[in-house]
C-alpha positions as a printed NumPy array, in Angstrom:
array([[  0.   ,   0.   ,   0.   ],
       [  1.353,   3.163,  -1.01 ],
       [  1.433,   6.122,   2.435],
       [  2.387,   8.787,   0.142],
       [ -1.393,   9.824,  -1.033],
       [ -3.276,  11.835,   1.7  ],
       [ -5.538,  10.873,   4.122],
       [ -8.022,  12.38 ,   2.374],
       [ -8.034,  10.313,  -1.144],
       [ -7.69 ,   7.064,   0.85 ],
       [-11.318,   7.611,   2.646],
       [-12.83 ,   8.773,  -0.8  ],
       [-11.665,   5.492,  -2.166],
       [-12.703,   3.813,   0.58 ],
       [-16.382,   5.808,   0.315],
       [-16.019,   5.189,  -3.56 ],
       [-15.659,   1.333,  -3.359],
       [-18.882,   1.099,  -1.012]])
């Protein structure tokens, strides 16, 4: 998993995939 992308863009993935 790449920890270079913000916080941010992780949890809108996260909403996105849902």
């Amino acid at each position: 998993m790449t920890g270079r992308l913000p916080a941010s863009s992780i949890l809108r993935f996260c909403r996105a995939e849902m």
